[in-house]
N, C-alpha and C positions, 0 to 999 in steps of 0.2 A: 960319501961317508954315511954312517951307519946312525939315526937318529932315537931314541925311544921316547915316544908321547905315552905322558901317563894321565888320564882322565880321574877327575875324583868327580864323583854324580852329586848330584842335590838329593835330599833325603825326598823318600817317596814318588821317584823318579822313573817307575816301574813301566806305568803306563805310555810314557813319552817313550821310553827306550824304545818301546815292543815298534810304536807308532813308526818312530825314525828309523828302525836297524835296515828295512831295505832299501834306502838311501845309504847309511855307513855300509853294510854289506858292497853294495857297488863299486864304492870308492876305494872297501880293500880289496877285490879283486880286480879293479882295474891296476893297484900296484904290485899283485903275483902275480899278472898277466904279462904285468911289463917285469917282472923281475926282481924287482925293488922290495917284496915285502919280505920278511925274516921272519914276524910269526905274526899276531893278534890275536887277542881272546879280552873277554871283562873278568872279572875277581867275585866270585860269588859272594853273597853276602853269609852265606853260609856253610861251614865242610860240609861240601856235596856240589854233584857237576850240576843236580838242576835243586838252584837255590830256589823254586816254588814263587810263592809270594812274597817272600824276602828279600828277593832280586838281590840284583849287584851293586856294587863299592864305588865301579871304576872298571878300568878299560886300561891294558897296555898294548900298544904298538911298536915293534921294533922293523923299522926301513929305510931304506933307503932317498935321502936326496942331497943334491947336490951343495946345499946349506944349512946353517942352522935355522938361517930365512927363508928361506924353501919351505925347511921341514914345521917350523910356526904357521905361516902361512897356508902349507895344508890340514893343519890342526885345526887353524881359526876356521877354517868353510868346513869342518866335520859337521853334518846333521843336527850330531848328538850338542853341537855346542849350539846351533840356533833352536832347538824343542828344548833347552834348557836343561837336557837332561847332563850334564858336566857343569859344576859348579868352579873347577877351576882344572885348568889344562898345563902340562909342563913338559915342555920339550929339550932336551937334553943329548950332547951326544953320546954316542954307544958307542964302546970295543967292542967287538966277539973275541973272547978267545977259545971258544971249549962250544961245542964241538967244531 
């Protein structure tokens, strides 16, 4: 089944992010490797794709695991949640229906 993790960051969380992404990077390409992932991106903090020094809001992930304890589970070991840059994480299941 289909999970969506939504990250919301800690205010001024700019620098941890940068610090952690090629750990979170790994982790989502090790699930579009396997198949499992549906998309991932963060939410700029600002309209525009490069929020500058503003950075990002937050983080959605939409993939695939077998539970909703799975899908927690691989939330709780994200990077971004041990360098503190996610203030609070919420995993949720997902439909697809379109496309």
């Amino acid at each position: 089944m289909l999970y969506a993790i939504i990250g919301q960051d800690t205010p001024d969380s700019l620098e941890r992010r940068l610090a952690a992404r090629p750990e979170h990077l790994a982790r989502l390409e090790a699930l579009r490797d396997a198949g499992r992932l549906l998309l991932a991106g963060p939410f700029p903090a600002i309209d525009g794709p490069d929020p500058g020094p503003a950075g990002f809001t937050g983080s959605l992930i939409v993939a695939e695991f077998p539970s909703l304890e799975a899908a927690q589970a691989w939330a709780d070991a994200d990077p971004y949640r041990a360098a503190g840059v996610y203030r609070e994480v919420t995993v949720r299941p997902f439909k697809r229906v379109l496309p």
